[in-house]
C-alpha positions in Angstrom: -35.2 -11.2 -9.8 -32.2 -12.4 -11.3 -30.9 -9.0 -12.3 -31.3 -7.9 -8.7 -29.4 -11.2 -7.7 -26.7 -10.0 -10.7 -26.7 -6.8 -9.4 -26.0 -8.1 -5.6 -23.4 -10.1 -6.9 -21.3 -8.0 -8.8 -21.2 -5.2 -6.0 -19.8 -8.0 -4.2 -16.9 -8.9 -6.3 -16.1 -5.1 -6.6 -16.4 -4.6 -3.1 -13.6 -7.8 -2.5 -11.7 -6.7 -4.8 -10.8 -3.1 -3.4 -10.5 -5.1 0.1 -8.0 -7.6 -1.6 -6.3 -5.0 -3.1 -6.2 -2.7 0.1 -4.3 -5.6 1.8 -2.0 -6.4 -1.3 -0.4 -2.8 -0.9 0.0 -3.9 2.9 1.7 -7.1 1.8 3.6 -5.4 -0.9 5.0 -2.6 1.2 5.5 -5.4 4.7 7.9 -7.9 2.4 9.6 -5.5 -0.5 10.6 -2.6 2.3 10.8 -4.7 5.3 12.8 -6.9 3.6 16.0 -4.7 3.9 14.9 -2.9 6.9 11.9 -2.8 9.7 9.1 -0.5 8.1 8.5 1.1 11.6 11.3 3.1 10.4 8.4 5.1 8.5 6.5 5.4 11.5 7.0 8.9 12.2 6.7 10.2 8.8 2.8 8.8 8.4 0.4 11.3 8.1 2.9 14.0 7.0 3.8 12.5 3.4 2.0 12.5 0.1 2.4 10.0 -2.6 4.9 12.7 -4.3 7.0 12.5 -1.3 6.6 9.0 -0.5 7.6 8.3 -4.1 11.1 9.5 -3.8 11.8 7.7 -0.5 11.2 4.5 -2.8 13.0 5.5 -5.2 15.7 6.0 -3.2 15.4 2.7 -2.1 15.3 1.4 -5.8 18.5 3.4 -6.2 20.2 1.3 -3.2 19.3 -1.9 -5.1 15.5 -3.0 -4.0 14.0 -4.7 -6.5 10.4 -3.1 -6.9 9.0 -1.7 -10.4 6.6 1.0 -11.4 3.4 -0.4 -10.6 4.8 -2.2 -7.3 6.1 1.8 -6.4 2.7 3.3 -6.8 1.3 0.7 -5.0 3.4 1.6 -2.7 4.0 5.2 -2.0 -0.2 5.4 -2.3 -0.5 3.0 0.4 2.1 4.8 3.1 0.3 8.3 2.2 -3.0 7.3 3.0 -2.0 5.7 6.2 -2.6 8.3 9.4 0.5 9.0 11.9 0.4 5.7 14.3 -1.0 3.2 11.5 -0.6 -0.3 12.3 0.9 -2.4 10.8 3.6 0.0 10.1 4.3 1.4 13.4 4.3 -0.9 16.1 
């Protein structure tokens, strides 16, 4: 019984976990891009970008003086290519 309780319970943390971190790439992308500019400005490009592509749009943004690092720009670019064309909260 208690490894079946252990069991429950660990499947839970994982399963918060990927749910936190699914809204900290929201966060992340909402203040660190919309910061210098509205992110519905990447509206129209949902759906048609990969990570590659979506990973030198934020580089070019690093180059223009935003403050993200490595790990923030994976984040990042991962979470704008898995978003389908009309994705709240990025297009409005």
């Amino acid at each position: 019984m208690r490894n079946k309780i252990l069991i429950v319970m660990l499947s839970l943390a994982v399963a918060g976990s990927v749910i936190v971190a699914a809204e900290t790439a929201e966060q992340l992308t909402l203040n660190k891009c919309g910061s210098c500019h509205g992110v519905d400005k990447f509206c129209k490009h949902l759906g048609k970008k990969d990570a590659a592509a979506w990973t030198k749009v934020v580089d070019g943004m690093i180059k223009k003086g935003a403050k993200i690092n490595d790990q923030e720009k994976k984040t990042i670019a991962g979470y704008l290519a898995g978003l389908k064309a009309g994705a709240k909260p990025i297009c409005k």
